[in-house]
C-alpha positions in Angstrom: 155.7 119.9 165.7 153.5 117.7 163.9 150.5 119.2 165.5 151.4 122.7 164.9 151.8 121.7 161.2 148.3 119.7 161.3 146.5 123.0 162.4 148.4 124.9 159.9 147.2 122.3 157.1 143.6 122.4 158.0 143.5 125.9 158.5 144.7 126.2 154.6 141.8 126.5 152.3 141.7 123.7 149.0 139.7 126.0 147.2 141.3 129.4 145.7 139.1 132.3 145.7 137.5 132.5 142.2 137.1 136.3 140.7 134.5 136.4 137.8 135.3 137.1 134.7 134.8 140.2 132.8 133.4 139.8 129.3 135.2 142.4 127.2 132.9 144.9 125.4 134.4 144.1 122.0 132.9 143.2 118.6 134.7 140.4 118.2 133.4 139.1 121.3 130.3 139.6 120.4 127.6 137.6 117.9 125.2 140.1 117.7 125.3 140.7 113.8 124.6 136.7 113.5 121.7 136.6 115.8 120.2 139.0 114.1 118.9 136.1 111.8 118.1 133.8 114.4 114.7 132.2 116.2 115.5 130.8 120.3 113.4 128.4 121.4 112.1 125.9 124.7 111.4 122.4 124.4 108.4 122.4 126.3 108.4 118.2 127.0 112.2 117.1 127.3 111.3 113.4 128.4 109.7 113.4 124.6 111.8 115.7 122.3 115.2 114.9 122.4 117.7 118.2 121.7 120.0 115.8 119.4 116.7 114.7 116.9 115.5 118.4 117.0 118.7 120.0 116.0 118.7 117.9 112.9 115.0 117.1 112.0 114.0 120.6 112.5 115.3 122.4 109.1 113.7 119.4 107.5 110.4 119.5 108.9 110.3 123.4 108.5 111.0 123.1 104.5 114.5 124.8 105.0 116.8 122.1 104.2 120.4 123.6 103.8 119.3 127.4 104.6 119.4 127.1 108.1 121.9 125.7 111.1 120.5 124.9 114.5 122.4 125.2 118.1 121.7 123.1 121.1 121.9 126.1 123.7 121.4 123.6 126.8 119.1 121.0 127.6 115.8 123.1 127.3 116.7 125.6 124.8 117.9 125.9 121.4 119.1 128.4 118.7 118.1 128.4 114.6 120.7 131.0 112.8 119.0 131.4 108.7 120.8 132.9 106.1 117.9 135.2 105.1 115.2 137.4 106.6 112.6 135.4 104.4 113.1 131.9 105.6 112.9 133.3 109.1 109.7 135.2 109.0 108.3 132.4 107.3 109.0 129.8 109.8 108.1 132.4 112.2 104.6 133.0 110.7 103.3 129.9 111.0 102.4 129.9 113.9 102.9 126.8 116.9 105.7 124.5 116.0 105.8 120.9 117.1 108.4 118.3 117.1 107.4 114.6 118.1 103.6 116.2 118.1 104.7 117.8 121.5 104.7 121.9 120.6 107.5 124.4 121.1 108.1 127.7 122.2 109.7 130.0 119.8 110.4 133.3 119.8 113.4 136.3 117.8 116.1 136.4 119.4 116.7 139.9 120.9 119.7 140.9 122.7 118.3 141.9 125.8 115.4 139.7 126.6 112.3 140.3 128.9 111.7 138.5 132.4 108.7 135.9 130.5 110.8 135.2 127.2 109.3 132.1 125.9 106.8 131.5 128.2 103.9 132.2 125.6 103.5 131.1 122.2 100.9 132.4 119.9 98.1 130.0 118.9 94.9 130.4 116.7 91.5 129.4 118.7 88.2 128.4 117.2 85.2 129.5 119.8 81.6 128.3 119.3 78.7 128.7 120.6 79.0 132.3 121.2 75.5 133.8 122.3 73.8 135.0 119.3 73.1 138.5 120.7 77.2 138.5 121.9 78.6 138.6 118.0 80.4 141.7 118.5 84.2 142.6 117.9 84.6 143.2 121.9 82.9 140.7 123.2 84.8 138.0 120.8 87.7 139.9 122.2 86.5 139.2 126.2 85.9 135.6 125.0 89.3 135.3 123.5 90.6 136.8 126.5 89.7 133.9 129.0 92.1 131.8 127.3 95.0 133.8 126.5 96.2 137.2 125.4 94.0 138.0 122.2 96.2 140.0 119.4 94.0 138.7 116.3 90.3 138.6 115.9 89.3 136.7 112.1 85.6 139.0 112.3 83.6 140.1 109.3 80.1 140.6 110.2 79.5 141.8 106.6 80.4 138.6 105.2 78.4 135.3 105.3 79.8 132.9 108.2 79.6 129.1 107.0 81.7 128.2 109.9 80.1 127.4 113.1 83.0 129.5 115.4 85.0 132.2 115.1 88.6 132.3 115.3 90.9 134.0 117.7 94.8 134.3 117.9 96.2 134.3 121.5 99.3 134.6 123.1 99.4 131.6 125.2 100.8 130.9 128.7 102.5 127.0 128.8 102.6 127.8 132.5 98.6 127.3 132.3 96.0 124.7 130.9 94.3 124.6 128.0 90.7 125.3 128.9 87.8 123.4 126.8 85.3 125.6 127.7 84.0 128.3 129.6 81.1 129.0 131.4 79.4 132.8 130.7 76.9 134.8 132.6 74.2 135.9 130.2 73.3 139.9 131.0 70.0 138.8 130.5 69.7 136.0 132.8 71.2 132.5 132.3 74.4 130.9 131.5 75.9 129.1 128.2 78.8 127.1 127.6 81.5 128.5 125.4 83.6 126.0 123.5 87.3 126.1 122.4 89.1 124.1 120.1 93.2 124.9 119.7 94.9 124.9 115.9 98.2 122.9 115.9 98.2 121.6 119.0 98.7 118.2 118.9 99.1 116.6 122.3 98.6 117.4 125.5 98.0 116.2 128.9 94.5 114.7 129.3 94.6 114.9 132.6 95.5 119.1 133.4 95.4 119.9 129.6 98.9 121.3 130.0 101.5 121.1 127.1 104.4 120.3 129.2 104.3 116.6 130.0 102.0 113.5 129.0 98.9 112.0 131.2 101.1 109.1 132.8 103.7 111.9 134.5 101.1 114.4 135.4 101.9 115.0 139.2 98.4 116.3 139.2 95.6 114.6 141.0 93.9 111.9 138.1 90.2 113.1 137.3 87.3 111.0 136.0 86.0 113.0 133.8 85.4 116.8 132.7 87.6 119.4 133.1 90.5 119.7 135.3 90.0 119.7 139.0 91.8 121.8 141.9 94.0 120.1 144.2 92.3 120.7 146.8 88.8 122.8 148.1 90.2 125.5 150.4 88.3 128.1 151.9 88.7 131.6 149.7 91.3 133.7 151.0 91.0 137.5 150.4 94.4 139.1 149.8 94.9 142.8 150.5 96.8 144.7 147.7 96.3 147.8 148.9 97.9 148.7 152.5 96.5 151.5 154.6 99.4 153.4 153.8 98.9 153.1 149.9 98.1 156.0 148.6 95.5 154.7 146.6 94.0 153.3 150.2 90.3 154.1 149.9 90.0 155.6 146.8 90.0 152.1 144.5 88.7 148.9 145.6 90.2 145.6 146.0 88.0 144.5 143.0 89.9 147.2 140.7 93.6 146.0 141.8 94.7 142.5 141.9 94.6 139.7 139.7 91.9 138.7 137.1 90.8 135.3 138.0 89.1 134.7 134.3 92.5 135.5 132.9 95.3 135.1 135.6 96.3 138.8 134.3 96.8 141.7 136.9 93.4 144.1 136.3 95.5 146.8 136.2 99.9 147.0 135.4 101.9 147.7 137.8 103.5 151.1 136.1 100.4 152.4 136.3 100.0 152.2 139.7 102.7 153.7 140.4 102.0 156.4 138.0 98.5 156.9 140.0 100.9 157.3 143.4 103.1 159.5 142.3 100.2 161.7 140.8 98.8 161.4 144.6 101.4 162.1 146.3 102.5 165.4 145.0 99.3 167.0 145.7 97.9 167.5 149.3 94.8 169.3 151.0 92.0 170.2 148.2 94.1 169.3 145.3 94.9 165.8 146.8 91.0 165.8 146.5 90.8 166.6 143.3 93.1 164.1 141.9 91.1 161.6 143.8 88.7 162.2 142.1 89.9 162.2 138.9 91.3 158.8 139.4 88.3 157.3 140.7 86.4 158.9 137.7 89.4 157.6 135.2 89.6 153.8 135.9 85.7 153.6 136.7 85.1 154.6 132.7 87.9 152.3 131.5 86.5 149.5 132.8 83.5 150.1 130.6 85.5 150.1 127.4 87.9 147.0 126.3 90.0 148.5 124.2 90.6 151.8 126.6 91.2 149.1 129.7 93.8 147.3 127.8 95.7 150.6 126.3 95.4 152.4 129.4 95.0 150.0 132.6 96.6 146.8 131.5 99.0 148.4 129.0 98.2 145.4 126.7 98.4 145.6 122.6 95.0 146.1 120.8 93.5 143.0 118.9 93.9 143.7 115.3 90.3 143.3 113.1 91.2 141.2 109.8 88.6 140.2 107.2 90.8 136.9 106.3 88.6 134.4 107.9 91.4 131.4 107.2 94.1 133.1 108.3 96.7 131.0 109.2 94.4 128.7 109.9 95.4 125.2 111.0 94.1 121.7 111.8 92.6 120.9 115.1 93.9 117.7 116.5 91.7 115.8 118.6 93.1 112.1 119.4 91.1 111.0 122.5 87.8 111.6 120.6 88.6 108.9 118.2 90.8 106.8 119.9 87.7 104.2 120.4 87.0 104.0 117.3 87.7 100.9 115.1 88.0 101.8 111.4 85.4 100.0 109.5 87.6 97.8 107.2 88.7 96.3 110.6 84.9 95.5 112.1 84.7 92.2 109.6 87.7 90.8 111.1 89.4 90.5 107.6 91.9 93.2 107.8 92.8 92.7 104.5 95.4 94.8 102.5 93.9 97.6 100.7 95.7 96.6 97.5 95.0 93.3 97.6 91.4 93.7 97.7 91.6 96.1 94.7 93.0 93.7 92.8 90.7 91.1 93.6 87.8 93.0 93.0 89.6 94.0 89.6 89.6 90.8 88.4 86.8 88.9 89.3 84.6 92.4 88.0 86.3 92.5 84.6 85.9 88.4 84.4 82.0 89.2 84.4 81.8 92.0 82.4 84.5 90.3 79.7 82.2 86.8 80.2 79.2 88.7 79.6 80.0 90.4 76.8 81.5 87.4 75.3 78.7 85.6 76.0 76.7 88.1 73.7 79.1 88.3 70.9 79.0 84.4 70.7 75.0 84.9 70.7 75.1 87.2 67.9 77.1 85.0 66.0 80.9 85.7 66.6 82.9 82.5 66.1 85.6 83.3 68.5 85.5 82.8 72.3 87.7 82.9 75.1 87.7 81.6 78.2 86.9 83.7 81.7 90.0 83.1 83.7 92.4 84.1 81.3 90.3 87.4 80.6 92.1 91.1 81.4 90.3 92.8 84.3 88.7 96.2 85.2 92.3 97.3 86.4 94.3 96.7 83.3 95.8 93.4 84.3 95.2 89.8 83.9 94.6 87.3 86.6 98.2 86.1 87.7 99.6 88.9 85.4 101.8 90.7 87.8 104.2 89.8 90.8 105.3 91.4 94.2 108.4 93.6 94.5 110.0 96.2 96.8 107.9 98.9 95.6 104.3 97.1 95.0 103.5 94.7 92.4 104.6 94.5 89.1 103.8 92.9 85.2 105.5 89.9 85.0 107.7 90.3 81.7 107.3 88.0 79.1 110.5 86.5 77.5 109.8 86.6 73.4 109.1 83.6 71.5 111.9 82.3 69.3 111.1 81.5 66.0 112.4 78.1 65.0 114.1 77.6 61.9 112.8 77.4 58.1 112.5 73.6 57.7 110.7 73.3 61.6 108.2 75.5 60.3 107.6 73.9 56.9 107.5 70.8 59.4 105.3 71.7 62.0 102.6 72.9 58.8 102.9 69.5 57.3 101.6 68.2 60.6 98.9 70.7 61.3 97.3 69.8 58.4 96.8 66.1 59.1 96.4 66.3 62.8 93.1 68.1 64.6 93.8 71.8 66.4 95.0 71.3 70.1 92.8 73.6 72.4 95.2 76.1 74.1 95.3 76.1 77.9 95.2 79.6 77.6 92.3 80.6 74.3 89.7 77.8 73.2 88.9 78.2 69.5 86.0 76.9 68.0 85.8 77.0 64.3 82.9 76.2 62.0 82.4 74.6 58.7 82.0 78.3 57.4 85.5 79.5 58.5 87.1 76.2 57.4 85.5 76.7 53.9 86.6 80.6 53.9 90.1 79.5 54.4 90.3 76.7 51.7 88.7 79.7 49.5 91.2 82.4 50.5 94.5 79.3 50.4 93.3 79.0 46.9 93.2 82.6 45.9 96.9 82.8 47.3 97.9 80.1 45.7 96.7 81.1 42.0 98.4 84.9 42.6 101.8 83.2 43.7 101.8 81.4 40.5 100.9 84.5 38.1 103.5 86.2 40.1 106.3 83.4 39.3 105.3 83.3 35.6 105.4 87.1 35.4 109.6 87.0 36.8 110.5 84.0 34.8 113.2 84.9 32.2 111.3 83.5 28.3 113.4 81.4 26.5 115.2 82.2 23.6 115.9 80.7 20.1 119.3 79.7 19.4 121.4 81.4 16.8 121.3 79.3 13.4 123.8 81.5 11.4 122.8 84.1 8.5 119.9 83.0 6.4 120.7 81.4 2.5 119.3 84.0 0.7 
């Protein structure tokens, strides 16, 4: 009994089988009217950017404080709902985002989104040292093209160019590095170097140049210098894209089809092959011929032409032409260039505050200009004099004048003097005048017979007016009454 009802047990399955669930097609299921107004985005280096700092620095760092709300989606991917159209496009045109200087992939939310959503962000590119007989709208295009996706070419060749590049807004791939330079094939014979310098971008790997994790996690192999390398030197291995039974077998060449290996882009979409098969296949003996070579002829002269092998072979959008050589334009971040560098107020070994030395330089620069003109004055015959230390300096304030606090430094304030009492003061004259001047700690007056004779001159003159004055207000006294006269 007890093994039948072992069997039995084990035979019963723990788990129930689960049905999915069917989402009802309702409106109130669905928040299509709020994401309308809404930006999704990737964090492109989680062990950096935390989800939790992001959702509540963002809105802050985008100048939208209190006009948007953000949405942690998962661990990766995040959600910004705004209140307006106009905060949204303007977050949106500004181009690369960054948080913690790592950058972000942001993209409009759309309700059905395609296979490679957020997996480029667009980016504004500075080339230089484009070949002088290459400044053309095309070949800027070609050059943007090496890098990324070019939508945006900042071109005016009427105009005078004081920059030394030209700038180029690409769709980038985070899946890929960010290339430094590029070497071109002159027509002519020769080769150049063709630099590029990235707008926004703030860190990256220095190892592979990719955005997506720092130079001490890089699970590449570690390169001395240059650009990066390639795991390792295999022999080239041709791969066949076209089959024998392709219909396009023998009438394009493996060179046609395929991937670009400047850009990493297919040469030619895949719709459009399909389109050429199905043109191919519904025709057979002479007209199968025909169409041959019609498609031969077709893809041969849209190769020549950038703008027609983008439209028609790679279905990509044109670049648009603008005359706005600063659009958008942003600041080009380059850390390991001057990471070596020590700033000059350190060489000296001083590394003295920056206000401090102001304020010392204040002071003792007004002491010799106050001294020095002081000095003259005395020379020319001025008969008052004070001393250096105590003097104001070039920054408004006196040696010892002011005092640290929270927020800088700060004039000490001055409590005010009391004045003593009447009789203290009729006192304190009594004794000036029989003892000698004390010299001040803080002015040194030096009087001269001259002054001391002006003074006893002018004491005197005050002296005669307070008495007129006094005569002038006392009452004049009157003859008393003697009764009527004996007439």
């Amino acid at each position: 009994m007890s093994s039948a009802m072992d069997k039995a047990l084990m035979a019963l399955s723990l788990e129930e089988e689960d049905e999915p669930f069917d989402m009802p097609d309702l409106p109130q299921y669905k928040s299509t009217q709020r994401n309308n107004l809404s930006l999704v985005g990737r964090i492109l280096n989680p062990s950096v950017q935390k989800m939790h700092n992001l959702i509540l620095d963002m809105p802050r760092k985008c100048q939208k404080l209190g006009k948007v709300r953000g949405v942690a989606l998962s661990n990766e991917r995040f959600q910004f709902i705004f209140d307006n159209e106009h905060d949204l496009k303007d977050v949106l045109e500004k181009g690369v985002h960054t948080f913690h200087e790592w950058a972000l992939a942001i993209e409009r939310w759309t309700e059905n989104p395609p296979p490679d959503f957020l997996q480029f962000i667009p980016i504004w590119v500075q080339i230089s040292n484009i070949p002088i007989n290459h400044y053309t709208e095309q070949a800027i295009m070609a050059l943007g093209d090496l890098v990324g996706k070019a939508i945006d070419v900042a071109f005016d060749p009427s105009k005078a160019q004081v920059q030394k590049f030209i700038r180029v807004k690409i769709l980038f791939d985070i899946s890929r590095p960010l290339k430094t330079f590029k070497v071109v094939n002159l027509p002519q014979g020769g080769s150049t170097k063709v630099w590029y310098a990235y707008e926004r971008i703030q860190k990256r790997c220095y190892n592979c140049y990719r955005l997506t994790h720092e130079q001490n996690a890089c699970p590449f192999p570690k390169r001395q210098d240059g650009p990066p390398v390639a795991v390792a030197s295999q022999p080239h291995v041709k791969i066949h894209v076209l089959d024998e039974s392709d219909p396009l077998f023998g009438v394009l060449e493996e060179s046609q089809v395929g991937l670009n290996p400047a850009t990493g882009r297919p040469k030619i979409a895949k719709e459009v092959l399909d389109g050429m098969r199905q043109y191919l296949v519904l025709a057979s003996g002479p007209e199968r011929k025909i169409r041959e070579e019609r498609v031969k002829t077709s893809v041969a002269a849209a190769e020549k032409d950038l703008v027609i092998q983008k439209l028609a072979l790679s279905l990509e959008p044109v670049p648009t032409i603008t005359s706005d050589l600063n659009k958008g334009k942003g600041i080009v971040f380059d850390y390991k260039a001057h990471a070596n560098e020590i700033p000059s107020r350190l060489k000296d070994g001083g590394g003295k505050k920056l206000m401090a030395s102001a304020i010392q330089a204040g002071s003792v620069l007004g002491i010799e200009q106050e001294y020095s003109s002081s000095r003259t004055l005395s020379d020319s015959g001025n008969n008052e004099v004070f001393s250096a230390p105590f003097m104001t300096g070039s920054t408004g304030f006196g040696s010892g004048s002011f005092e640290p606090s929270h927020s800088g430094t700060k004039s000490k304030k001055v409590s005010a003097k009391r004045r003593p009492y009447k009789a203290r003061r009729t006192q304190s004259k009594t004794q000036s005048k029989t003892t000698s001047v004390p010299i001040s700690s803080q002015a040194m007056l030096v009087f001269t017979k001259e002054s001391d004779s002006q003074g006893e001159k002018r004491k005197q003159d005050k002296q005669q007016t307070e008495k007129s004055e006094v005569a002038k207000r006392a009452k004049p006294e009157m003859v008393p009454s003697e009764g009527p006269s004996k007439a």
